[in-house]
GUMAR-416158 format. One line per 2 residues: their letters; for each residue x, y, z of C-alpha. Coordinates in Angstrom, 2 decimals. Example, Ala and Ser with C-alpha at 12.3 -4.5 7.8 and 13.67 -1.06 7.14 Angstrom:
2
AS> 12.30,-4.50,7.80 | 13.67,-1.06,7.14
This chain:
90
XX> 64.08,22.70,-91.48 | 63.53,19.16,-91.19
XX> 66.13,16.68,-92.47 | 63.99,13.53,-93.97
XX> 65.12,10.30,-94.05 | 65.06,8.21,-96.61
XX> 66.36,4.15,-97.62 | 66.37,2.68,-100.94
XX> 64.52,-0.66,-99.21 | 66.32,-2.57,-101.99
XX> 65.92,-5.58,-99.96 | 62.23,-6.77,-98.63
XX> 62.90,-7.42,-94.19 | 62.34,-10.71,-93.43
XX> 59.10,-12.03,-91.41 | 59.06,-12.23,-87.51
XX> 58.17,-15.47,-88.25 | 60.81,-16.35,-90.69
XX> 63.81,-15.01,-88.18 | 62.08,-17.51,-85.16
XX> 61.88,-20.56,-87.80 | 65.94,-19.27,-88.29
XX> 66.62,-19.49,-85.19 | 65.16,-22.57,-83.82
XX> 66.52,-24.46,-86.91 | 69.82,-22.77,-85.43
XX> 69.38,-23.95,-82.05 | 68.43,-27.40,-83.00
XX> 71.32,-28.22,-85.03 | 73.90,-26.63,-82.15
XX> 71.51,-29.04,-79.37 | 72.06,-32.10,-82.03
XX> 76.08,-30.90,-82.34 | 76.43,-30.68,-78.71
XX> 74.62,-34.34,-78.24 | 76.61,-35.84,-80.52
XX> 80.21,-34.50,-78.58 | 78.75,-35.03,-75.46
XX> 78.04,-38.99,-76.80 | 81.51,-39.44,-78.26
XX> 82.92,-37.80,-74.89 | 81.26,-40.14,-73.01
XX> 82.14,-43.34,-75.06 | 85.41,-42.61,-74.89
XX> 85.65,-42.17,-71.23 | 83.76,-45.13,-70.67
XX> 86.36,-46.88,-72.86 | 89.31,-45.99,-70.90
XX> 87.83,-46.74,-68.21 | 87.20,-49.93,-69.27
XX> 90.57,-50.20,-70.81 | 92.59,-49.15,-67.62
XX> 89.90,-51.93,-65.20 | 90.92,-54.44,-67.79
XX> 94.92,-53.39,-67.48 | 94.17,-53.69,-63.75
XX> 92.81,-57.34,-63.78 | 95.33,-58.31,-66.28
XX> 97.60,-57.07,-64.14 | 96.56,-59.13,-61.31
XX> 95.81,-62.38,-63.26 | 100.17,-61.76,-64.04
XX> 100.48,-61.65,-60.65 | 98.68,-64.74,-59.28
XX> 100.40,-66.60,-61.83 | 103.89,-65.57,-61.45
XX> 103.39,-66.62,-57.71 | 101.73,-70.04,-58.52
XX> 104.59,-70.52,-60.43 | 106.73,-69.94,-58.45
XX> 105.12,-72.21,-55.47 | 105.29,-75.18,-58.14
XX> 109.03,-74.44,-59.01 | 109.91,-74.24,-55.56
XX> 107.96,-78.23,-54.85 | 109.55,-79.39,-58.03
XX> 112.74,-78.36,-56.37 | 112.23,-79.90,-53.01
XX> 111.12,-83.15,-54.70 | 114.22,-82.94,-56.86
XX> 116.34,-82.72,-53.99 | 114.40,-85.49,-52.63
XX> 115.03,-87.86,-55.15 | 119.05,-87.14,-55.14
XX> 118.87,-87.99,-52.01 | 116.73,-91.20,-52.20
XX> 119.21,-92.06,-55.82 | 122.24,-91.66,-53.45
XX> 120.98,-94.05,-50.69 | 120.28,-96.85,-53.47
């Protein structure tokens, strides 16, 4: 005795090419996903980067003029303590 099989086939199967056309649209969109991450990834690290060189050189620019500062300060000084003495002489 043979047991038979049998479906209802309600539902027609889908081409061959119909399931490749799926999938490719499939692929396409997760390649144009993962382009679009990959972009915003790589702005943004090119903006901190950016970000922390630009902290760097304001840093520096701080620096050079705190120091020429304080080289004026200190001549200003001198030449103030110049002219006491030249006031207390006259």
């Amino acid at each position: 005795m043979e047991v038979a099989r049998k479906s209802m086939n309600w539902m027609p199967k889908q081409s061959a090419y119909k399931v490749a056309a799926q999938a490719a649209a499939k692929r396409r969109t997760m390649v144009a996903e993962f382009q679009a991450k990959n972009s915003a990834l790589a702005s943004s690290l090119s903006t901190t980067f950016i970000n922390n060189l630009m902290g760097s050189v304001d840093n520096a620019r701080q620096t050079a003029i705190d120091r020429i500062q304080a080289q004026v300060k200190e001549k200003q000084d001198a030449l103030n303590k110049t002219m006491d003495s030249i006031n207390m002489l006259a």
